[in-house]
C-alpha positions in Angstrom: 2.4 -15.9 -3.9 3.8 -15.0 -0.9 1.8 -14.5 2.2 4.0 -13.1 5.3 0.7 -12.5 7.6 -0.7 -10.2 9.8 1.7 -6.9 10.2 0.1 -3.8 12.9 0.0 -0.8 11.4 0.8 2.2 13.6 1.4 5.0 11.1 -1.3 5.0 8.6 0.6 3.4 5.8 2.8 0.5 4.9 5.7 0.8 3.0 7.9 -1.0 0.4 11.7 -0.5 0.0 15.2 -2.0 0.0 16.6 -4.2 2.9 19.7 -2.1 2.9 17.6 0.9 4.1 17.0 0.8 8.0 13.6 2.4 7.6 11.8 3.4 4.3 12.7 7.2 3.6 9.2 9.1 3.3 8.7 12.9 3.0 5.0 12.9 3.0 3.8 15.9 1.4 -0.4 17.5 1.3 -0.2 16.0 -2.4 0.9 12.9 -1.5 -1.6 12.4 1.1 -4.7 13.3 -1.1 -3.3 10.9 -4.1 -3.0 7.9 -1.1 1.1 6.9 -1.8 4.3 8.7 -1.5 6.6 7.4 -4.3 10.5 7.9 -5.8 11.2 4.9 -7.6 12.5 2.6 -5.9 10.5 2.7 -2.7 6.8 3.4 -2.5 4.3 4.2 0.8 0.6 3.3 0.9 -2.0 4.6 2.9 -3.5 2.4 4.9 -7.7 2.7 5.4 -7.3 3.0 9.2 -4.3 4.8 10.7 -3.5 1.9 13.2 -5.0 -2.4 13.3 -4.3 -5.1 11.8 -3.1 -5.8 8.1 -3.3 -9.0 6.4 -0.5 -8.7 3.3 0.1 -10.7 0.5 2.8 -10.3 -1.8 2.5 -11.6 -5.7 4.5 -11.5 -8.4 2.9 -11.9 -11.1 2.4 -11.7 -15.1 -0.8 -9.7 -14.6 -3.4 -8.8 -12.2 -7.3 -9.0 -11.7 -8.6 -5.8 -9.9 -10.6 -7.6 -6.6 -14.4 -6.8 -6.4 -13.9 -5.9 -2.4 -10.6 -3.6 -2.8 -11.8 -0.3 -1.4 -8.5 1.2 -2.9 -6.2 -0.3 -5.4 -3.1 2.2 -6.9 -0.5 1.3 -9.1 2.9 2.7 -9.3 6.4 2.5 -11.2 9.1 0.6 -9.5 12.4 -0.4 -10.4 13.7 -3.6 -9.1 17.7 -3.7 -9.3 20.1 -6.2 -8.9 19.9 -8.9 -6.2 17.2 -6.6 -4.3 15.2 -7.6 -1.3 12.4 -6.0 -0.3 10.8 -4.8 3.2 7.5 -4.3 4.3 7.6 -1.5 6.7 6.4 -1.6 9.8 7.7 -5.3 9.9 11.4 -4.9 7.9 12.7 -8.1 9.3 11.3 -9.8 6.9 12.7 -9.7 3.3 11.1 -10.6 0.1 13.0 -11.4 -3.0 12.1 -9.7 -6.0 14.0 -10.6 -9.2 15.6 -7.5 -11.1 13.4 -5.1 -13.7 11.3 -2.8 -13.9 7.8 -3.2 -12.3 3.9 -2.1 -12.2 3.4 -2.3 -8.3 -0.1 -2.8 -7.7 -1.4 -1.9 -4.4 -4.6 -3.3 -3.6 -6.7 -2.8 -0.2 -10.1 -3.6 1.6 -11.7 -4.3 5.0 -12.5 -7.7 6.2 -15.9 -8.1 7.5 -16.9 -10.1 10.7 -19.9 -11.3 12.9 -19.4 -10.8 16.4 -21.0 -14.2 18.2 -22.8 -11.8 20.8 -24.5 -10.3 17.7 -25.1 -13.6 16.1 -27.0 -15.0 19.1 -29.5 -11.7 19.3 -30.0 -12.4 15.3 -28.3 -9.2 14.2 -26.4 -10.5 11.5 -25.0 -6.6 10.1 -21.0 -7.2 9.1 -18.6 -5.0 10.9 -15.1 -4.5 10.4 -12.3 -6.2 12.0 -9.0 -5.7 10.0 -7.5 -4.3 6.6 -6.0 -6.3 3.7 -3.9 -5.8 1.5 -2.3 -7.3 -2.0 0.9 -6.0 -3.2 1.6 -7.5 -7.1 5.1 -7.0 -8.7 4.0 -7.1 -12.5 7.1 -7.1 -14.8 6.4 -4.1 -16.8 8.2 -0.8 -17.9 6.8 2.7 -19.1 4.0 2.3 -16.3 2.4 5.3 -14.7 1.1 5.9 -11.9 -2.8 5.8 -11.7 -5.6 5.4 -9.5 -7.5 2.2 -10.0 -9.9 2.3 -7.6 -10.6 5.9 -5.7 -12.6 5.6 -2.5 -13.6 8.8 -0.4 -10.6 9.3 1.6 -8.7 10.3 -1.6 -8.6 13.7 -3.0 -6.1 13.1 -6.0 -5.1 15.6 -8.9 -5.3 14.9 -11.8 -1.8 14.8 -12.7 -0.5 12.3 -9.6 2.9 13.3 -8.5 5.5 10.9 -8.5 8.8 13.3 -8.2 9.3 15.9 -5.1 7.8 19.2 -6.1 10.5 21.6 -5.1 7.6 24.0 -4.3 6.0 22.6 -1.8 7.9 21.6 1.9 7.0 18.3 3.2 4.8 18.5 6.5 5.9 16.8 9.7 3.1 14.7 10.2 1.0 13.2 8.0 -2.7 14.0 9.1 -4.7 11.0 10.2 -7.2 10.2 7.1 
């Protein structure tokens, strides 16, 4: 397991792609938004659950994975790991990961950690709030994987067929809307 730490998220989403890419290369379209990733193989984007905070990431790789009991939002997608590839995390891509070469199920796993505020401990109000996201990424070595909602919360809007190649029909948008 590898646990880089807190990252801020600015954009919504965090991102996994190769080192030699400045910046992951994301043409978020409508579909993409409502299925909660943006995928082409070898790079993947996540939605985040709040468009800017703090993320807590962990990175595993592992030879299966246990779906957590407090993931809001879990997601797994095809990836394909090549030859002496490193991995970013975008919005922090100075730091690499090394993934050994294959193909991959990338599970993307995500939930809210909650907190009591002292102030509200003290006037015996003990109600959780929410102070920042998590998130687990496992690299399981696996081929023929598709890609499939896990765990749906009510910020998705997914179709039933998830789309994992460009449409040629539809333009990308600018913008991604916040979510």
């Amino acid at each position: 397991m590898i646990l880089p730490g807190k990252i801020e998220i600015q954009f919504g989403e965090i991102s996994v792609f190769p080192v030699e890419f400045a910046a992951p290369c994301h043409d978020w379209t409508e579909d993409d938004v409502a299925q909660g990733f943006c995928w082409n193989g070898t790079q993947v984007a996540f939605l985040t659950l709040q468009y800017e905070g703090v993320l807590e990431v962990t990175i595993e790789i592992e030879s299966k994975f246990e779906l957590r009991r407090d993931a809001i939002r879990a997601i797994q997608v095809p990836i394909f790991i090549r030859e002496d590839f490193d991995v970013a995390i975008w919005p922090n891509p100075k730091t690499w990961y090394s993934i050994p070469e294959g193909e991959y199920c990338l599970v993307f796993q995500t939930g809210l950690k909650p907190f009591i505020s002292e102030s509200r401990k003290k006037q015996g109000d003990f109600t959780a709030q929410w102070e920042h996201m998590w998130c687990v990424l496992t690299f399981i070595r696996r081929d023929k994987v598709k890609a499939k909602i896990l765990r749906q919360d009510g910020k998705l809007n997914p179709p039933e067929q998830l789309f994992t190649v460009r449409p040629s029909r539809k333009p990308p948008i600018r913008r991604r809307p916040s979510h």
